[in-house]
C-alpha positions in Angstrom: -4.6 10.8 -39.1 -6.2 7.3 -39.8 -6.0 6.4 -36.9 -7.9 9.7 -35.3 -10.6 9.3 -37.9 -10.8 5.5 -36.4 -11.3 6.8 -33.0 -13.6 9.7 -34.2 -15.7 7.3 -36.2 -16.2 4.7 -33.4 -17.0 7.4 -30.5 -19.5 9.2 -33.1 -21.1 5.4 -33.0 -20.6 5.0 -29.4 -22.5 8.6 -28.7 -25.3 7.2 -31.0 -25.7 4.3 -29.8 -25.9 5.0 -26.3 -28.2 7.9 -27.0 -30.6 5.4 -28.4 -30.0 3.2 -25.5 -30.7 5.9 -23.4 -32.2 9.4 -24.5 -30.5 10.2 -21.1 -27.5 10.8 -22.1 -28.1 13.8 -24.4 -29.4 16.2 -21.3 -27.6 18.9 -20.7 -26.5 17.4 -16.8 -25.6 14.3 -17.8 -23.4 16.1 -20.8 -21.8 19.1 -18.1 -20.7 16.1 -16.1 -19.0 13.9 -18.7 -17.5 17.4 -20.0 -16.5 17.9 -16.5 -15.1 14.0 -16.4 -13.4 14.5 -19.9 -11.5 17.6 -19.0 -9.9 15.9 -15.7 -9.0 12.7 -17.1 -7.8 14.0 -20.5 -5.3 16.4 -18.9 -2.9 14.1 -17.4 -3.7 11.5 -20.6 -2.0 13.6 -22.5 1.2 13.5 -20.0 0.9 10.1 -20.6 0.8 10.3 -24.1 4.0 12.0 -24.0 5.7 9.6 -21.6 4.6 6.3 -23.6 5.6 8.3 -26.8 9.1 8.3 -25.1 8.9 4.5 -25.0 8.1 5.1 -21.0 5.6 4.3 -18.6 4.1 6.0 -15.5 2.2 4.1 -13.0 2.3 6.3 -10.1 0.3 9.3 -11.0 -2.9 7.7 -9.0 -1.0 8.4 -6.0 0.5 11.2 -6.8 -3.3 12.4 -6.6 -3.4 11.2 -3.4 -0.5 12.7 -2.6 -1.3 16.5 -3.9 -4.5 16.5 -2.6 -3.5 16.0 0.8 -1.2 18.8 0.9 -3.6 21.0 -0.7 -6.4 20.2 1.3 -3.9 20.6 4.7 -2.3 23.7 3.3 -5.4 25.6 2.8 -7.7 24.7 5.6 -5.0 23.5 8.6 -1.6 25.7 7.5 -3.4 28.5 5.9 -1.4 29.2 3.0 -2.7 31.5 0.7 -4.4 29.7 -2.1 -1.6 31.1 -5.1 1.0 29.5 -3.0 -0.8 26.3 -2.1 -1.9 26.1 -5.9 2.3 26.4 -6.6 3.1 24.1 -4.3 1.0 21.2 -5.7 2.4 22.1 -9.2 5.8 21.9 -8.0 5.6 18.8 -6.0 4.8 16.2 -8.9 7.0 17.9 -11.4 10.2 17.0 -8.7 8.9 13.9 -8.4 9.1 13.7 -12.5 12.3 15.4 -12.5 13.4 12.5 -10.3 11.8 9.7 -12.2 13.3 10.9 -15.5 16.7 10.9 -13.4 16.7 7.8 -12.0 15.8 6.1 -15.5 18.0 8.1 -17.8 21.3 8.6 -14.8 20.8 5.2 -13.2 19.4 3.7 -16.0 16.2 1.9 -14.5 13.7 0.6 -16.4 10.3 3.1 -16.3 8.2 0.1 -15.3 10.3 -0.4 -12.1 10.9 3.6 -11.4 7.1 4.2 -11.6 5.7 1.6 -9.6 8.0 2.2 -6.8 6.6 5.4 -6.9 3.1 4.4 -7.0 3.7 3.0 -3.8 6.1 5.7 -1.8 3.9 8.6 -2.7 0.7 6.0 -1.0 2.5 5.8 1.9 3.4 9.2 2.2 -0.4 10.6 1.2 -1.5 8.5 4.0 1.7 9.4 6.8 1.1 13.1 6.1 -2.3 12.7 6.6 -2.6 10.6 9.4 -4.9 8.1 7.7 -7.3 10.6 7.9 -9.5 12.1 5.0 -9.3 16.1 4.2 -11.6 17.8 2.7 -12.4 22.1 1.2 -15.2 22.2 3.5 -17.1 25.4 2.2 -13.6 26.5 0.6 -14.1 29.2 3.2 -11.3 31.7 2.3 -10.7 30.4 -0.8 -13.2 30.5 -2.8 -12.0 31.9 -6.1 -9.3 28.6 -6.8 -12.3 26.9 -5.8 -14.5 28.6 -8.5 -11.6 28.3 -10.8 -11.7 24.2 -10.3 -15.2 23.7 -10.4 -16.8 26.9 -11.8 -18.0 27.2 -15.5 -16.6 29.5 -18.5 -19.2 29.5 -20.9 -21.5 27.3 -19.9 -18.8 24.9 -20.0 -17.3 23.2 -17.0 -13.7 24.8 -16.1 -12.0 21.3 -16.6 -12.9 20.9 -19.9 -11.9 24.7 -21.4 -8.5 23.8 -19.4 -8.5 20.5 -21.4 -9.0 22.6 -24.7 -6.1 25.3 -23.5 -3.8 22.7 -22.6 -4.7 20.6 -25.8 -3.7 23.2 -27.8 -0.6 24.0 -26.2 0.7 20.4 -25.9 -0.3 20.3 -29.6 2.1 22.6 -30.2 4.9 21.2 -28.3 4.6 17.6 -29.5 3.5 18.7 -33.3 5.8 21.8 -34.2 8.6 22.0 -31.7 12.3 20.4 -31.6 11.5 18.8 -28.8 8.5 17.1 -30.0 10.2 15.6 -33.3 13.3 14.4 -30.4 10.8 13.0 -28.4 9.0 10.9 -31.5 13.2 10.3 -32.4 13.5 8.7 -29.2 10.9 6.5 -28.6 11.5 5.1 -31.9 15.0 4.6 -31.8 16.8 5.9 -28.1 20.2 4.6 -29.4 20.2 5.7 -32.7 18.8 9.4 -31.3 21.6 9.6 -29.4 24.3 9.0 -31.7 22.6 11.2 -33.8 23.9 14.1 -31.1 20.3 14.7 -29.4 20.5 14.9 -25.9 18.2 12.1 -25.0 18.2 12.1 -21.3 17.1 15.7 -21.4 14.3 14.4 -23.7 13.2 12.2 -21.3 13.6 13.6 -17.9 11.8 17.0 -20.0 8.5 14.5 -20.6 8.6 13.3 -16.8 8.2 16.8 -15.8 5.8 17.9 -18.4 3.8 14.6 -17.3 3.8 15.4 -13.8 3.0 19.1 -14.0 -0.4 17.9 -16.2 -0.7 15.5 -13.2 -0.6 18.3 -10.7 -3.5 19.8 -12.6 -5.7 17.3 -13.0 -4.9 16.3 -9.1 -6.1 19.7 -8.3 -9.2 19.7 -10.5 -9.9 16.2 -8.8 -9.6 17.2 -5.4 -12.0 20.0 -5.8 -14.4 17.8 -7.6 -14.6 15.0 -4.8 -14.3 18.1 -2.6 -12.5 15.1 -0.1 -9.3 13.2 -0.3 -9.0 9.9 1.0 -5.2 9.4 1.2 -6.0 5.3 0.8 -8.0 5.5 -2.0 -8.3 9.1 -3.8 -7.2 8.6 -7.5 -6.3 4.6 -7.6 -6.2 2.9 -10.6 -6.3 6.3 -12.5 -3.0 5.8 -14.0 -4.5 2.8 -15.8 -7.1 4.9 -17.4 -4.9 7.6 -18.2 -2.7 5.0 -20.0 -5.8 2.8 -21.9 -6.9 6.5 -23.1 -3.9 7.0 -24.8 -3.2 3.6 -25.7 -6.7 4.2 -27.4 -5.7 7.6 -28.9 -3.1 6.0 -30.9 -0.3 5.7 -29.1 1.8 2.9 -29.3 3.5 1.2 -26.4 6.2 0.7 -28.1 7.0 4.5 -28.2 7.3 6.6 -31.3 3.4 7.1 -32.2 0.4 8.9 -30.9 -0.8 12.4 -31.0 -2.5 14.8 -28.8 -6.5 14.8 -30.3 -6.0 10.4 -30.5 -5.3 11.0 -26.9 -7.8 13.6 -26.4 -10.6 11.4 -28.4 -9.4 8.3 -26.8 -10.6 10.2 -23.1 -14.0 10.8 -24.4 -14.4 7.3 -25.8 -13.1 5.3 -22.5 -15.5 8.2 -20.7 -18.3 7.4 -23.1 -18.0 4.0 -22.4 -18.2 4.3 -18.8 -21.0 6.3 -18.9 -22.8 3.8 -20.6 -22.2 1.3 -18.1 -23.8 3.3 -15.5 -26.7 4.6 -17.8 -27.9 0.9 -18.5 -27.8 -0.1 -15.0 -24.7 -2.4 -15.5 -22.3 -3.6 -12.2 -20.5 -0.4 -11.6 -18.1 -4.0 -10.6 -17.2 -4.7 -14.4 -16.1 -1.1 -14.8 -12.9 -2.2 -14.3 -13.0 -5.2 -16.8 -14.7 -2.7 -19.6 -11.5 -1.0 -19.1 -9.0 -4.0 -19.4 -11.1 -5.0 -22.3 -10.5 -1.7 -24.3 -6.9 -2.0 -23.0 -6.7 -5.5 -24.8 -8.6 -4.4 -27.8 -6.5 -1.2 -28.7 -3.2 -3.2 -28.0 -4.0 -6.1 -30.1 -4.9 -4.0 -32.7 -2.1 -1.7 -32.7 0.2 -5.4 -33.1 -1.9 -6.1 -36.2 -1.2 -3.0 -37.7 2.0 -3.3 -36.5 2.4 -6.9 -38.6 0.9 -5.6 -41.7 2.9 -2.4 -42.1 6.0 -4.5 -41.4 4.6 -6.9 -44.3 3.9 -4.1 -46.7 7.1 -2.9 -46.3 8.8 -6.0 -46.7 7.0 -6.5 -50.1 7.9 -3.1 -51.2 9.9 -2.9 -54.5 13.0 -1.8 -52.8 12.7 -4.6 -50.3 12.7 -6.8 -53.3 15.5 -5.2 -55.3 17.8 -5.2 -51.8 17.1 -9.0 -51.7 17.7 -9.7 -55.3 20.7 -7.6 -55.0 
């Protein structure tokens, strides 16, 4: 929890500080919208969470947007699908691609890095192919326009995105926090080899968080296709993956797999959100969005290595360090 409280503390001085900045950033439209921003982005964060938890990666969930918007935008307006099937469809469509990621690494044994960023660029390719190059779009969501309303419509005053974040939050809290499968998957991203020999099926582990992260991708793909209310297959969700992973890596989570937990993930959302909402509120280069974001990148990496060093140190200093060495 140290590491939450961290996070917490630093957004609460973030929110201030940009709320002096700019009183702005305390009306109620500018705080709908980042709630709106929070809740897509945080969903498939916490997929990544999971997957770097495993001691993975996933860099192709950017075009898996791409990818699931397309077909929902072309199965609603040009196929006319009924919108429960379309909805399925786009569900089902990045949790097989998932299911074949976590294959590939844990069958075929491929590095994550390389399985991911293959995919990053196939599901491109095919986005744009099945599109024709061509940008689709909801229109007036004629015929649909209760999943559009479930999207972008509001529960509470609050924007649909961000009670689904809250839902979803508390479900993968669950999972991750008091399930088997959640103390496997900390077990494996610490340790894969000793997991295994330990009896736990660890390629179920893994391909299990591949789906789990793909299915929160489908979600958040939807929610961001309805929000843009257009998909360019070229450019619709790139680079997302990156802040997907720079949330969590901001959360908590380690990338050396093992650590993190669903509010540092959550938390880390808001601040990387927080932070580029400040960026546009005080008229900055929307240009060095991208080098805010390697920045924090850097920032929560290096400092996760110094913690890293000084636990190690501790440890090594520990009385039964010592009495194993004098022995």
């Amino acid at each position: 929890m140290k590491k939450e409280a961290g996070i917490a503390a630093l957004l609460f001085v973030l929110c201030t500080v940009t709320a002096i900045l700019n009183p702005k950033f305390l009306s109620p439209v500018n705080l709908t919208n980042m709630a709106n921003v929070i809740g897509m982005f945080g969903i498939f964060s916490i997929g990544l969470g999971f997957v770097i938890i495993s001691g993975g990666i996933d860099l192709s969930v950017g075009s898996m947007f791409a990818l699931c918007g397309v077909l929902l935008a072309m199965a609603l307006r040009e196929w006319n699908w009924p919108w429960p099937l379309a909805a399925l469809m786009v569900l089902l469509v990045p949790m097989g691609l998932g299911w074949i990621h976590g294959m590939l690494i844990t069958r075929m044994g491929m590095q994550p890095f390389i399985v991911t960023l293959c995919g990053l660029l196939l599901y491109r390719g095919i986005a744009r192919f099945v599109a024709n190059d061509t940008t689709k779009g909801f229109g007036n969501a004629e015929g649909f326009e209760t999943f559009a309303n479930l999207a972008r419509g509001k529960f509470l005053g609050l924007p649909m995105p961000f009670v689904l974040l809250i839902i979803i939050s508390a479900v993968m809290w669950v999972v991750l926090h008091r399930s088997v499968y959640g103390r496997h998957l900390y077990a494996v991203g610490r340790n894969e080899e000793a997991t295994r020999f330990s009896g736990i099926n660890t390629r179920f582990v893994v391909t299990i968080t591949y789906v789990l992260a793909g299915l929160l991708a489908g979600i958040s793909g939807v929610l961001l296709a309805f929000y843009t209310n257009s998909v360019s297959p070229s450019t619709h969700g790139s680079f997302y993956e990156l802040y997907g992973i720079a949330a969590a890596v901001l959360g908590g989570c380690s990338l050396r797999g093992g650590e993190g937990s669903i509010l540092g993930v959550v938390i880390g959302t808001a601040l990387l959100q927080v932070l580029q909402n400040l960026v546009n509120l005080l008229g900055i280069p929307s240009s060095l969005n991208f080098a805010v974001m390697g920045a924090v990148v850097l920032f929560g990496v290096l400092a996760d290595q110094i913690v890293q060093r000084r636990t190690e140190r501790r440890q090594l200093r520990s009385p039964a360090a010592a009495a194993t060495k004098t022995e």
